[in-house]
C-alpha positions, 0 to 999 in steps of 0.5 A: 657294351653288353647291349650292344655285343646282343645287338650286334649277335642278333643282326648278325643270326637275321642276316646270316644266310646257312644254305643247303645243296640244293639251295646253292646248286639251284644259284649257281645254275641260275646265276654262274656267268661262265655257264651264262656265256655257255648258254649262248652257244646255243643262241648262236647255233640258232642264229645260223639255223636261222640265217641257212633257212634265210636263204631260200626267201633270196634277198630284196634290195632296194637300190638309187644311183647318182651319176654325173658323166660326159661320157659319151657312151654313158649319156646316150645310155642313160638317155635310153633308159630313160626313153629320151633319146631323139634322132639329134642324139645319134648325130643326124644334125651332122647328117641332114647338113651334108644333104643340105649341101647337097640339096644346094649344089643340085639348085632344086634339080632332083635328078642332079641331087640323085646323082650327087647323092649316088656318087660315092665320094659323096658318100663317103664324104657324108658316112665319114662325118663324126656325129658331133651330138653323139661323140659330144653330148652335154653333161648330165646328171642320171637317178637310177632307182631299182628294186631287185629280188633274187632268188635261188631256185636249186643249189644242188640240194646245197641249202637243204643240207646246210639247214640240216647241219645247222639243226644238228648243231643247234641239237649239239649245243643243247647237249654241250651245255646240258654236259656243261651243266654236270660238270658245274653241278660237280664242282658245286657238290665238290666245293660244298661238301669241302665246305662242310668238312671244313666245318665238321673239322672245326667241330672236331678240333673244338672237341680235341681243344677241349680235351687238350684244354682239361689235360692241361687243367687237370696236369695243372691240378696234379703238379700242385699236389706233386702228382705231375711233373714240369715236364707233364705239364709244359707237354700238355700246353704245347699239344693244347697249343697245336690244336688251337694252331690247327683249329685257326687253319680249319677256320681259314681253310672254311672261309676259303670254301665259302669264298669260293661258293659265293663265287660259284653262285654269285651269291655274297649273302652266304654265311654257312652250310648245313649238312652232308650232300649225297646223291645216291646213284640207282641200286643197279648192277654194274651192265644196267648202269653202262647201259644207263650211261649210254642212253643217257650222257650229254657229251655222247649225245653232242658227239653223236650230232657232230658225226650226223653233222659231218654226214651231212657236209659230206652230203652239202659238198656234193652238191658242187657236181649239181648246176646252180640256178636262179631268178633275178627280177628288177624294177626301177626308174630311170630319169636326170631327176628322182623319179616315179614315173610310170613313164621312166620305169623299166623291169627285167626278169631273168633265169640264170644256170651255173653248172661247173663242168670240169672242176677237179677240186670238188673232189678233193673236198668231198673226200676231205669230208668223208675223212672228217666225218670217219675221223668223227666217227672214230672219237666217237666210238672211242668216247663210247667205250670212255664211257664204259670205262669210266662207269666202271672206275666210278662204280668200284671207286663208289664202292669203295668209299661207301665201304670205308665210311662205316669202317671210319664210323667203327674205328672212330668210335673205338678212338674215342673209347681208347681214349676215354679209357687211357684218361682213366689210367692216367688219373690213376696213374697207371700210364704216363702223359706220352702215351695219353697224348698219342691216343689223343692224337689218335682220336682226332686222327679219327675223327678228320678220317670219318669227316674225309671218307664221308666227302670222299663218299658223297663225291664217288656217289656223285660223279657215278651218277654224272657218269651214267648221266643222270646227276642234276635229273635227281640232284634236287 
């Protein structure tokens, strides 16, 4: 058994995995499937870029249609394409017959058959025929293959704005997900240092079990001499009670954290955490570090580009009072047959303008665009001086912290000294279990108060420096 709880000990220290924040930040960055999905953004804003600059290339199309019809117009017509068309389609059979006649009723006499011929009820007899291979053909079967390229040749400037927006946006995504990115770096930092307190809150209760556990011993050893009371000693065992009840939380409280880490970094491997992150922001004063955060923030740099990009649709939905123009060109066969034929083939080219004249719409939609653009430009401004403000919160909020840590560290120490010295009296029987066990109580008190300032400090530090923009360039 013993041999086997040794096995097992060692298997579990060469598969345990205690990481640090770089470790986990550099993971989840890696790893995190929200921030996966994100990072599409960016594909998709190319996409567009993509298809906007598609358009000045026009579109190649490659076309075969099969048709079957009586219809009279539509037979002769494909006929036509297709160059077989013959007198006897447009009906002189009708024709030549009514000269025939004519022909017969002169009996070879040319000067009669001229007579005849003149005479308009003749005429009018022969012009009033219905050509019966005009107005009857046969069914036929027609195979139109064509190969058609168009192209616009001016769009109002239309096309060249698109691609600037699109450009802007693909400018803008990159941005986005660089803010997206901070914004999980601080959750990581969050979730990691939590899980380091958590830890150091284990150490501290295992130090106040400790404790507790030697006064419960040592009251023990006091009521047998008669020195203690019943009393002291059952209000030792409940207090040794109460730590152990809260050192159960704090171990439950650590595996919650490192649940969620794994989560974070998708990361099931992870067993433990080391130490304390902080990332100090630069030694700066207050003016240099909002000047810093200006130049430097991803989401004012994404709200930058959006307003270019209304600049730009202002611009692109102007381009309605400009005329459109563009070029068609077709190649094709045409044949009751699949054809290649030289014989059958055709081509059309064909320059076409659409200028809209009068459309009171237009400017309607431009002035739409130019209140988007100022509405733009007004969140802007006003995430400008956001900024400022929130520099500014950070600062003060990072300065208070850090200040408080070494307050904690004095008052920590003190704590543990106080006590040192009321277990003395105790012994000597200079002071009663009560106040010894407040003192206790104090102490550790002191010690989750340290533990809490230093999270409370690592987080200040680090959300001043995602606050002027600069958190993941030195997180590593």
């Amino acid at each position: 058994m013993k041999k086997f709880l040794l096995l097992s000990a060692c298997l579990c220290g060469l598969f345990a995995k205690s990481v640090d924040f770089d470790t986990i930040l550099n993971e989840t960055l890696k790893n995190n499937l929200e921030l996966k999905a994100k990072k599409l953004n960016i594909d998709k804003a190319k996409a567009d870029l993509k298809k906007a600059k598609g358009y000045d290339w026009g579109t190649l199309t490659l076309g075969e249609e099969i048709s079957r019809t009586n219809n009279a117009l539509y037979v002769f017509g494909m006929k036509l394409e297709s160059r077989e068309a013959t007198f006897r389609d447009f009906g002189f059979a009708d024709f030549l017959g009514g000269v025939s006649q004519a022909l017969q009723m002169a009996n070879g006499d040319f000067g009669k058959f001229s007579n005849i011929m003149q005479d308009p009820n003749m005429q009018n007899r022969l012009l009033s025929t219905a050509p019966h291979d005009l107005n009857n053909p046969g069914s036929r079967t027609n195979f139109k293959t064509k190969l058609v390229y168009e192209v616009p040749l001016f769009t109002g400037f239309k096309l060249k704005y698109a691609k600037e927006m699109a450009k802007l946006q693909v400018k803008a995504n990159k941005y986005k997900f660089s803010h997206d990115k901070n914004k999980l770096a601080i959750e990581v930092l969050k979730a990691y240092n939590g899980t380091v307190a958590a830890k150091y809150f284990i150490d501290a209760l295992k130090k106040a079990k400790e404790t507790t556990a030697s006064f419960v011993k040592m009251i023990n050893a006091f009521y047998k001499e008669g020195m203690a009371t019943k009393v002291d000693l059952l209000q030792a065992k409940k207090r040794d009670n109460e730590v152990k009840a809260m050192l159960i939380e704090a171990k439950n409280k650590y595996n919650l954290a490192l649940s969620y880490l794994r989560f974070l970094s998708d990361d099931d491997t992870i067993t433990g955490v080391k130490d304390f992150k902080i990332i100090y922001p630069p030694n700066k004063p207050l003016e240099e570090l909002i000047k810093d955060a200006l130049k430097n923030r991803d989401d004012l740099k994404w709200m930058r580009a959006n307003v270019e990009t209304m600049q730009k649709k202002v611009k692109m939905d102007k381009s309605d009072y400009y005329p459109m123009i563009g070029a068609h060109l077709e190649y094709g066969f045409n044949d009751n047959h699949p054809t290649l034929s030289t014989k059958k083939d055709y081509y059309l080219a064909a320059v076409g303008m659409n200028w809209k004249l009068f459309d009171k719409s237009r400017s309607g939609a431009v002035e739409k665009s130019k209140i988007e653009a100022i509405q733009t430009n007004y969140y802007y401004k006003y995430m400008k001086n956001g900024v400022k403000l929130d520099v500014k919160q950070k600062y003060l909020n990072f300065q208070t912290k850090h200040a408080i840590v070494k307050e904690k560290i004095v008052n920590k120490n003190l704590a543990e000294e106080i006590l040192k010295k009321y277990t003395y009296m105790y012994k000597q029987g200079m002071i009663n279990l009560t106040l010894l066990l407040m003192k206790e109580a104090e102490a550790r008190k002191a010690r989750a108060e340290l533990i809490k300032a230093k999270y409370d400090e690592a987080l200040a530090a680090a959300e001043l420096k995602q606050a002027i923009g600069d958190l993941l360039k030195e997180s590593k």
